[in-house]
N, C-alpha and C positions, 0 to 999 in steps of 0.2 A: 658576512658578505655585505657589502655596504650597498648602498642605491645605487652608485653612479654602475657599477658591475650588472647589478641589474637589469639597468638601461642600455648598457651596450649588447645586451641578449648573447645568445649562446645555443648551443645543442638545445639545453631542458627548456627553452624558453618557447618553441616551437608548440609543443606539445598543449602548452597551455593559453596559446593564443587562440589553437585551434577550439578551445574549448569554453574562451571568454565569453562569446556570447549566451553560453549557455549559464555561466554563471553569474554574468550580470542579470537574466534575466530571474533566478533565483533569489541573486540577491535586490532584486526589486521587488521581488514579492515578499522577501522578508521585511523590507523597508514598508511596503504597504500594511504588513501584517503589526508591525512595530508605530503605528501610525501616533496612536496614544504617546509614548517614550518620545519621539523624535520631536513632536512638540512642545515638551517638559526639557529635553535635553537638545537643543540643536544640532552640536557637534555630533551624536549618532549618525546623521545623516551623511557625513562623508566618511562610513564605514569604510576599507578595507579588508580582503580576503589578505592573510598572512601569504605570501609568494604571489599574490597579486600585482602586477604593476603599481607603480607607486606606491607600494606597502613598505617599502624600503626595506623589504631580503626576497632572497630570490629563492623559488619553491626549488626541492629538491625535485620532485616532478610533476603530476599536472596539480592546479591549485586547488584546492579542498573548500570544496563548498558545502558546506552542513548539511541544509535541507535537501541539495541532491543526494550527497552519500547515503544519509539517513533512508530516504526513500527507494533507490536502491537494496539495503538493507536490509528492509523491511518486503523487498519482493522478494526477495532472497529467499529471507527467513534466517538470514547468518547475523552475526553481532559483527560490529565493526573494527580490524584492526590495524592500527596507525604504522603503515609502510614508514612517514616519513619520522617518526619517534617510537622506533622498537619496541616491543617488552625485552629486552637485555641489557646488561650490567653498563653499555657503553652511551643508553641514556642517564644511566645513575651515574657513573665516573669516568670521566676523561684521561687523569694522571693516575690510577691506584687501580688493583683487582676490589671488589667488596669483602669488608674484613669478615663479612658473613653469609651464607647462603640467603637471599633474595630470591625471593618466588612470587611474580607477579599472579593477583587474583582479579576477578572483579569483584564489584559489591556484593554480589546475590551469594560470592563462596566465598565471604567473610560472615556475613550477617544474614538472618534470613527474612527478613524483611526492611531490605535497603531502597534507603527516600534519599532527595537530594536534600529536600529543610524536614526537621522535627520540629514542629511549633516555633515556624520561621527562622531566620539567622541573625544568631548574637552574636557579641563577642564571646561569648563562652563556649560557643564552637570550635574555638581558636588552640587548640593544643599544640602543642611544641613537640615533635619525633628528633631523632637521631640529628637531625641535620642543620648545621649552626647559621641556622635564617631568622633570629629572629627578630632581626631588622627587618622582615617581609609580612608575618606574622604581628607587627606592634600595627602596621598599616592594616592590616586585613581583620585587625579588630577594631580598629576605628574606622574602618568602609564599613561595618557593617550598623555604625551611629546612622546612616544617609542612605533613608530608601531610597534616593532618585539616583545618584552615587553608586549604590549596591547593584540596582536593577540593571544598572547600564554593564558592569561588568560580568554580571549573570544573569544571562538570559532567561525570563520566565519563561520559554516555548520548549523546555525540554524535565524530562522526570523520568522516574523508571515503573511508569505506565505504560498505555496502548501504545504509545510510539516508541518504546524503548527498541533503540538495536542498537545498545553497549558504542553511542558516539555520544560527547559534549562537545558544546563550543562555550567560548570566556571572550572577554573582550578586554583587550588594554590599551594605553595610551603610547605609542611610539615617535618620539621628534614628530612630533604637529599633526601625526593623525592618528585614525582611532584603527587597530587592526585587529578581524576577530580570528581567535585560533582555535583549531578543529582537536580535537584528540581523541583515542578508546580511551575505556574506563579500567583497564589494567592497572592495578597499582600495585609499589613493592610493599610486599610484607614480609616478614621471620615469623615464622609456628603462628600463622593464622593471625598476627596483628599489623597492625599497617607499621609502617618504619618512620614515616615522615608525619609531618603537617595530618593531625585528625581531629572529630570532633567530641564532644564530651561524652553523645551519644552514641553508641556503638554501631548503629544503624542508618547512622547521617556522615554523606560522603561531599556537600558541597565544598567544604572547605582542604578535603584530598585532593578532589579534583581541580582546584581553581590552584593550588598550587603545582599540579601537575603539567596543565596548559602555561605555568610562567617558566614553569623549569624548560619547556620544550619551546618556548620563545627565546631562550638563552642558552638551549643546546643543551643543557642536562640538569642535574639537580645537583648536582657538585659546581655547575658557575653559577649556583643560589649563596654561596657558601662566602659569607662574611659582606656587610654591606652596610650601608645607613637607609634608615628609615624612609629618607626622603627621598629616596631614588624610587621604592616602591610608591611610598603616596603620590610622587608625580606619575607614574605609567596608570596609578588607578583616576586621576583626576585630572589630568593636563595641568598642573598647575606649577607655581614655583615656588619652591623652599627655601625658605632663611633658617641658620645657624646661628647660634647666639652662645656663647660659651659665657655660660652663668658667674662665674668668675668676676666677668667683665660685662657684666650684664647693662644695660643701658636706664638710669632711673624709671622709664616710661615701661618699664618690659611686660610688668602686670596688665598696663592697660593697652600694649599690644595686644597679648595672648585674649583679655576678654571679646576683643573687639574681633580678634582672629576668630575665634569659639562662635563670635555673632553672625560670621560670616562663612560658617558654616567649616571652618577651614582646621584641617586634619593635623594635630601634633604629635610628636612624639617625642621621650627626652631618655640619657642615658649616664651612667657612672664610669670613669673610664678605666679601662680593666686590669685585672692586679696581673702583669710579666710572670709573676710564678704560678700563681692559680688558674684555673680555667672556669669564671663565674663564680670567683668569689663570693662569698657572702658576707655583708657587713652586719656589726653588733644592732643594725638597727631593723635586719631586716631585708635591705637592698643587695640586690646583685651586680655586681660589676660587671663592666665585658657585654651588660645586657640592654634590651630597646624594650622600654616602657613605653603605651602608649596612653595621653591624655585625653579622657575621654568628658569632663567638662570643669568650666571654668566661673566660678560663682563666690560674689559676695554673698556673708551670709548674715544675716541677723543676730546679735548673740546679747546676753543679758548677764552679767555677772552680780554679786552682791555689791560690787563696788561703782558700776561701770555697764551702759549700753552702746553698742553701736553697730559695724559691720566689722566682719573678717575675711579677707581674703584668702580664699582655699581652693585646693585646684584635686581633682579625683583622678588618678591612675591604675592603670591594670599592668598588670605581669604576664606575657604569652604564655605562662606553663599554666595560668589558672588553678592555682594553687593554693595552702597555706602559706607560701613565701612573700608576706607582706610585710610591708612598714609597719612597726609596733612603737613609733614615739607616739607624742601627739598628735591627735583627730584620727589615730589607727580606731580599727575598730574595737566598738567596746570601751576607748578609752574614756577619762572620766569627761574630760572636755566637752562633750555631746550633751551634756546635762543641761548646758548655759545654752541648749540651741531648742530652739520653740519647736514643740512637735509637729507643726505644721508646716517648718517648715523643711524638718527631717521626711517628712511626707511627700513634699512636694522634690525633692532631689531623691524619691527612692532608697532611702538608707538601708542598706543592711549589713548583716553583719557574719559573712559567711565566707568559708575557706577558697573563696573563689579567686583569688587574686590579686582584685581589686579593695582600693583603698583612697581614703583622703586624708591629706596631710595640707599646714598652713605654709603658703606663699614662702614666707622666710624660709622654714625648713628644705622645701624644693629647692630656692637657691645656693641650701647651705650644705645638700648631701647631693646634689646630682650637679653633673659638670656641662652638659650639654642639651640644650633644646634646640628640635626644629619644628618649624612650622610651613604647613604646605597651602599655599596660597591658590585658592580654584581660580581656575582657567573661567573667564565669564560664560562659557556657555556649561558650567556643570551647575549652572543656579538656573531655576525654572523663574517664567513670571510668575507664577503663583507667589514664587519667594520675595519677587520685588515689590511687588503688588500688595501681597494680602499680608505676606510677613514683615514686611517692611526692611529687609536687609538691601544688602548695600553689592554692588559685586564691582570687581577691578576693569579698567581699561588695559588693554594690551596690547601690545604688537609682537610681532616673529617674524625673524628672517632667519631661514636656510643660507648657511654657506660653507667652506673648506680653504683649508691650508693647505697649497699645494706648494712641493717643493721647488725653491728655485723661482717662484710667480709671489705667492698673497703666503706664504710662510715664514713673517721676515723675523718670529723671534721679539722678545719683549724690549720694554725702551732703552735697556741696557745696550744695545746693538742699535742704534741710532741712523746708521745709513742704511739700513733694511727695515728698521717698523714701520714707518711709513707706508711700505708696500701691503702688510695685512690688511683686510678687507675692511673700512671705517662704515659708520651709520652714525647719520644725522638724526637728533630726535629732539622737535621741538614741544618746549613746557608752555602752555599758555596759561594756566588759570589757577592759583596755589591753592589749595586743602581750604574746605570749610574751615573755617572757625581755628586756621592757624595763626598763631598771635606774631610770627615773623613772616609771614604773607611768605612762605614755602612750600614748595611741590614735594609730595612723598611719590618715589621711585624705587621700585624693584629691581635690580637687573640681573638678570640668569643667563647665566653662558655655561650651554651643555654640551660635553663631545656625543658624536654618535658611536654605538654598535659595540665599546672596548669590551663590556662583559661577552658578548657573543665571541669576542673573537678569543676570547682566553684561551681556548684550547689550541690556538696557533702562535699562544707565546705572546700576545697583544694585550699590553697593559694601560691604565688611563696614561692619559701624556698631560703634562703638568702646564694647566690654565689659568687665563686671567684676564683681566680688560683693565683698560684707564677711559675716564671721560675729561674733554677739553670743553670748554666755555667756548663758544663761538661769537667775539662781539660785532663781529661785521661781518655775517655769515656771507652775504649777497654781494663780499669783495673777494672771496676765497676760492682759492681753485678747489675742483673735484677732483679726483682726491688730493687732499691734506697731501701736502711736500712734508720735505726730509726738513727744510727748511723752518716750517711751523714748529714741529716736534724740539726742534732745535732750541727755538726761546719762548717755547708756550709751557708751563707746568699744568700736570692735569689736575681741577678740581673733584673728584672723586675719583676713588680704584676699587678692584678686588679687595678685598684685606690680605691676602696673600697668592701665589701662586702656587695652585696645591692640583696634585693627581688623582680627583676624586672626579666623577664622572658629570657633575655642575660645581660651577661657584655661584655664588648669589653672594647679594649685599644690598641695604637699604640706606635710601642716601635722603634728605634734606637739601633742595637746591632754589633759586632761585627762579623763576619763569626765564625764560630765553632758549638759547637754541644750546645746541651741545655735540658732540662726538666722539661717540664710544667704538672702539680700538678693541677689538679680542683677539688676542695671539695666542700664544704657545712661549713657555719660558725661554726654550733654546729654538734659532732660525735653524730650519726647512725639515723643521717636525710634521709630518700630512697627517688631518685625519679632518673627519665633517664635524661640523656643529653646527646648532642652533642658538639664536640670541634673540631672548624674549625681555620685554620690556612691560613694567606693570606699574600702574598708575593711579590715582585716586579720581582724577579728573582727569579727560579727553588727552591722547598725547599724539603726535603726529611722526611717524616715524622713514625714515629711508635710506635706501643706499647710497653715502657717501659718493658716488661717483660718477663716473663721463656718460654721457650716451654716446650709445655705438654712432658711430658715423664719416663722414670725411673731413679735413682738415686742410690744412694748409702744408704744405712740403716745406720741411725745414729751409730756410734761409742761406745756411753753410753748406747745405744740398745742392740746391738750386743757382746757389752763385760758382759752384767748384769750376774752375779754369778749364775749360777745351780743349785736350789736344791738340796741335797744330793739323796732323792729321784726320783728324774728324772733322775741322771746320767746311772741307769741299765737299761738296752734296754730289758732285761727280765721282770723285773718287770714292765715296760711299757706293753710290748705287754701280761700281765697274767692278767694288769688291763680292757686292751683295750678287750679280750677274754671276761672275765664275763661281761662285759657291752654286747657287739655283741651277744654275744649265740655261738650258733653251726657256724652258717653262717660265723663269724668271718669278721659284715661288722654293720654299724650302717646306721640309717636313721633320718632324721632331728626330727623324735618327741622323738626320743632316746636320740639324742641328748639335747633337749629339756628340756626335762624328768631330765637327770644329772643334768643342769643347775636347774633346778625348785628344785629341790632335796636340794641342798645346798641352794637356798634362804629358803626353808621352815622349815630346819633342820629334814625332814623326810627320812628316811632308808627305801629299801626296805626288807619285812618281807622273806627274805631267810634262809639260815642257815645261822649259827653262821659265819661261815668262809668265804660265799661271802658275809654276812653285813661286815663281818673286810675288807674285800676285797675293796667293793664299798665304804664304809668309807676311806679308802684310798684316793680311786679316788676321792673321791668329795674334798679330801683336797688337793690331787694334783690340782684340777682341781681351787678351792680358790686361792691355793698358784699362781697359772698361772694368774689367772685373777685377781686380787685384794690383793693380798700379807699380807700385814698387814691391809689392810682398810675392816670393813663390805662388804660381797658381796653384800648386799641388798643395801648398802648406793651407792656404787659404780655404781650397775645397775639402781636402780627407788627408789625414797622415797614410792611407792608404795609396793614394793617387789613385782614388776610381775617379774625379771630377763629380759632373753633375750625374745626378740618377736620371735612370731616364722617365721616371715619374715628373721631375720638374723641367725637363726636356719636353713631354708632352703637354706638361700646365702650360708652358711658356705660349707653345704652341694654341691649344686651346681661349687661351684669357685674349690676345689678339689675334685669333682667326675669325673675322667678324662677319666672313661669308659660307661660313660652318664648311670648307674645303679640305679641311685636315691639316690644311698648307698657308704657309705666309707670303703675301706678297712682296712687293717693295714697302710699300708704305704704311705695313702692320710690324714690317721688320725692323725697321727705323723707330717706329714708336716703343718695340721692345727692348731695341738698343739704347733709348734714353732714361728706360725704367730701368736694366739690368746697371745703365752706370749710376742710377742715383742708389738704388739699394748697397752697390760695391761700396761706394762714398759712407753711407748709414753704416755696413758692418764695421768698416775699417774706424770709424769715431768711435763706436764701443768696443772692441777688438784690439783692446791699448797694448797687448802684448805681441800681436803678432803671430797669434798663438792658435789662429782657425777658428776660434772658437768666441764666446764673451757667456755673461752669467747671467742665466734667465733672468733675474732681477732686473736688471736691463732692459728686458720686451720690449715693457710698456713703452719707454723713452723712445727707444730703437724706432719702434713701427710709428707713434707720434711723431716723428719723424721724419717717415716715407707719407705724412700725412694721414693716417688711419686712428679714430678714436677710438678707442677700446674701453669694455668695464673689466672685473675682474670676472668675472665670469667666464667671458670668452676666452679671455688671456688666461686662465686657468686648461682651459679645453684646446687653444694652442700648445699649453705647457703638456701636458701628457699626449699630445699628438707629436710635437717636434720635438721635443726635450729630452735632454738625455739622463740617465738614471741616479746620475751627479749632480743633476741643474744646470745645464747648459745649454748652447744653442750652436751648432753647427754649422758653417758657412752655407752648405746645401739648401740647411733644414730651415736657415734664414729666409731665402730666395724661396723656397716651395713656398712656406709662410707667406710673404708677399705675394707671393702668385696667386696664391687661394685666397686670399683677401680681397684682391684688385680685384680678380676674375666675379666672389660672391656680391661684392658690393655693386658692381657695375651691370650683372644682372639683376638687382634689387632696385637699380637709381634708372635702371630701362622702363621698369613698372611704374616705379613713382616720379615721376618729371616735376610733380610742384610741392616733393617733399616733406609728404603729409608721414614718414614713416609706414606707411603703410601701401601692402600691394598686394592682389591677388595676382593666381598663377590655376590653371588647371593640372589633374595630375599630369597628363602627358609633358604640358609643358613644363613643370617643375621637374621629374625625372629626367627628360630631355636636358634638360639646363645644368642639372646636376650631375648628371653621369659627365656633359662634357667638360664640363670646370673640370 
């Protein structure tokens, strides 16, 4: 379930509003309690409760706060168990029965004396069960190199001590914030041993449990199942991953990875897997199909009979922690360790044990494994202490939230050239290039990640295949917002994706000049929907934003505004003698009169008066033709149906110029509506090139600039799934409501603000007020 579903609330949504303030106020005392952490880790501080607003999913029912449950619990005297992630088969598998009986236990009825850490947490707690994650497991052993890193994901406030009542919480990284999830301690087991993810020690469940809370973030333990590394290391880090397929490795890649290692930043590399085998194993040792994770990166000293100098070596583990290691050279044991000074085998912890782990030379890495990623920390997962006293280095960044919707900001890659242009652009200016770069160049990350696709696997939801291009901007401060069709057209872009692929991020590291730029992230094929995030990572200061308009008012098209007058419109007499027999006595209409006119002309029915107000109304209704639909059927124009107007946009019309809040329109609000409904008729019929009632939401934007309304994509997003149709269209109706509700929001907005500061206050009454009547 995606955020925007979230936001528009529902049934379950109630239940936990009513309960927010009780868990904001827990979760501030957890934040109090965490005071230490939050200072070390900034980002903790904008924790989320998983099904919390803005947590981006929405709680199956009220949202689970730790320490209340806990406490609860513990009045009880009950252990805790997770309504919203069963103990049954259908948190374990979505598509399959279990091919084996699974009998969930907790700790204390596996082991009998069950701790969350046994003399802390290493990577060697890391075992690999049944279940083909071990792209999750390469990360969760290199989380556990970074106690500031570790702690944030596991919280030290819980154990199976005086507060045990069989609940944990985990924390992870979800699209821009940090969400903590609640779970029991049930987990599956066969004849008494765990199935999944356990640790060396029999008695130590942190590393069950942290996979347990990931599995119930993505809905089971089967959408754990097959993955890259770096999707895990981004949700434990905020950070972003590069791919680097060794092959084609880049001369500088060694003094990447050191520098990456210095900056605390998490890798992992793999071999790619043999089609008939399942985890292959090669003559040398290595497994195919498998996520090794890099756990350091060190030149070393070495002295030969012939020769001294350094060597570059890099140290790996295996998630089964095993015998299954690399046996060339600098395996263990081997003879090559001879030529390495004890001291300084001492200082890197050498040993020489069936655990997994192993170090082999640079060359060899590049010449048996196919793929490296490196996960790049987000700046707030490095403490001062780190900048300060360690002297590391951490990235500048930016993020923007945004979505492809169809039909609006979904336009499809450059191959489709009269719709990219509409996907959402961001400007991001480079000012100051890399220390001690000899071509005075900016190094940039750029990550573009869809949201939620793992979650949504079990409804058939698969990644949808991504990419971005960036353009040089050389006269940024001559360019419209946003970027035409026109630009795209004879600008090539200086940097891309390296491909567009259906992995759930792309990343790429580029080399650019200082100046300005604009990065483009689509979807391969136009009016694919789904969210993403696009983050940007920098060496030095970058300045980042959305490519586009500010909301606000314009100018009425030109071709609008000049359209020819009917001859019968031009006499303000004969206007106000038609607008008179419509009104009555009152000399004021109301929206089902209004209605009524409209219905009238779709049906070709007159009302039965005298002779001389049917010639009268006859008229009107052909004024009223001529105004909306000119030459085209009025029925084809509004609905292949012939309902005409709804009478939602009967009442808007009504509403947006009733300026004496009467329900009803005078003379002289009716007339003014009569000059808005002929300029919007004019706008649909210019895009409306077929005839056809309808035109392609790609259009909007143009359409409503048009009627004079600036739009970003944002809103023109949130028009597109309010007016839009399930194809990407826009409706005659759905047009005119659209302006209605614009004209009407904006003009009570430009009532508060008279000197156009963007800004206005409203109390509630009067904001409800304003809003109910628009």
């Amino acid at each position: 379930m995606g955020e925007g579903d979230y936001e528009n609330g529902g049934e379950d949504t109630f239940p936990m509003m009513r309960d927010l303030n009780g868990i904001r106020e827990n979760l501030d005392t957890f934040i109090r309690k965490a005071t230490d952490l939050t200072r070390v880790l900034p980002s903790i501080a904008r924790l989320k409760v998983l099904g919390e607003r803005g947590s981006g999913l929405r709680a199956r029912g009220e949202v689970q706060d730790f320490f209340k449950l806990r406490e609860e619990c513990l009045a009880q005297g009950s252990l805790f168990e997770d309504p919203e992630f069963p103990a049954q088969d259908s948190s374990i598998f979505y598509s399959k029965s279990p091919p084996k009986p699974f009998e969930w236990k907790r700790p204390m009825e596996i082991a009998s004396d069950p701790q969350l850490f046994v003399e802390g947490a290493s990577r060697f707690d890391v075992q690999q069960g049944e279940l083909g994650d071990c792209w999750l497991l390469a990360a969760v052993a290199n989380l556990t190199l970074n106690h500031n890193l570790f702690a944030q994901i596991v919280p030290e406030d819980q154990d199976f001590g005086d507060k045990y009542a069989g609940i944990f919480h985990f924390r992870f990284w979800q699209y821009g914030r940090w969400v903590d999830v609640v779970i029991d301690d049930r987990l599956p087991t066969c004849y008494g041993q765990l199935v999944f993810l356990h640790s060396s020690e029999r008695n130590e469940f942190w590393s069950a449990l942290l996979e347990k809370a990931y599995a119930k973030l993505h809905g089971s333990y089967e959408a754990l199942k097959g993955g890259t590394t770096c999707e895990a290391m981004e949700d434990f880090t905020g950070g972003v991953t590069e791919m680097f397929e060794l092959k084609e490795a880049p001369p500088n890649l060694y003094k990447i990875m050191l520098k990456a290692y210095e900056r605390s930043s998490l890798m992992a590399c793999s071999i790619e897997p043999d089609p008939n085998i399942t985890e292959a194993q090669t003559a040398e040792g290595l497994v195919k199909g498998h996520a090794y994770s890099i756990t350091k990166i060190k030149y070393l000293d070495i002295a030969t009979p012939r020769m001294t100098g350094k060597i570059p070596l890099i140290r790996l583990r295996n998630p089964w922690g095993n015998e299954a290691e690399w046996n060339g050279p600098w395996s263990d044991k081997s003879p090559e360790w001879r030529f390495i000074p004890d001291s300084e085998k001492e200082e890197i912890g050498l040993t020489f044990d069936d655990d997994g782990e192993f170090w082999m030379s640079y060359n060899d890495f590049k010449t048996y494994f196919h793929r490296l990623e490196i996960c790049n920390l987000n700046p707030d997962s490095l403490t001062e202490e780190d900048i300060t006293e360690k002297g590391k280095r951490r990235w500048e960044m930016s993020m923007f939230e945004g979505e492809w919707v169809r039909g609006v900001t979904a336009g499809g890659c450059r191959n489709y050239l009269e719709t990219f242009w509409v996907n959402p652009q961001y400007r991001i200016t480079l000012e100051d290039p890399d220390e001690d770069d000899e071509d005075n160049k900016c190094t940039v990350i750029v990550g573009l990640m869809q949201k939620n696709r793992r979650l949504q696997r079990k409804m058939g939801a698969e990644c949808l295949t991504i990419g971005f291009a960036m353009y040089h901007l050389p006269d940024p401060d001559n360019l419209p917002k946003p970027l035409g069709m026109d630009f795209f057209k004879f600008n090539a872009s200086v940097a891309r994706s390296p491909s567009f692929i259906n992995l759930r991020e792309v990343s790429c590291r580029f080399k650019l000049p200082p100046g300005v730029y604009c990065i483009v992230p689509s979807t391969f094929e136009p009016n694919e929907e789904g969210e993403f995030i696009l983050r940007v990572f920098s060496e030095n200061k970058n300045n980042m934003e959305e490519n586009d308009e500010e909301v606000g008012m314009g100018e009425i098209d030109e071709k609008v505004k000049n359209e020819p007058v009917p001859e019968e419109h031009k006499s303000e007499d004969k206007i106000k003698e038609y607008f008179k027999q419509i009104a009555g006595d009152d000399m004021e209409v109301d929206w089902m009169e209004l209605k009524e006119v409209l219905d009238y002309a779709l049906r070709n029915e007159m009302p039965r008066d005298s002779s001389e107000s049917q010639d009268i109304i006859t008229t009107v209704l052909s004024l009223l033709c001529g105004l909306v639909c000119r030459d085209t059927p009025l029925a084809q124009a509004f609905d292949v149906k012939r309902q005409g107007f709804s009478k939602d946009t009967c009442r808007s019309m009504i509403a947006m110029m009733d300026v004496d809040r009467s329900g009803k329109l005078g003379y002289e609000e009716f007339k003014a509506l009569w000059t808005d409904i002929r300029h919007w008729r004019t706008i649909f019929k210019m895009h409306d090139k077929e005839n056809s009632g309808v035109f392609s939401a790609f259009e909007l934007r143009q359409a409503l600039n048009a009627a004079g309304y600036r739009l970003n994509n944002h809103i023109l997003n949130i028009l597109m799934h309010r007016y839009g149709t399930v194809d990407g269209k826009i409706t005659f109706d759905d047009f005119m409501m659209c302006a209605v509700k614009l004209k009407a929001m904006i003009d009570m907005f430009r009532e508060r603000d008279p000197k156009g500061t963007n800004s206005a206050t409203f109390s509630l009454e009067e904001w409800v007020e304003k809003t109910i009547y628009s």
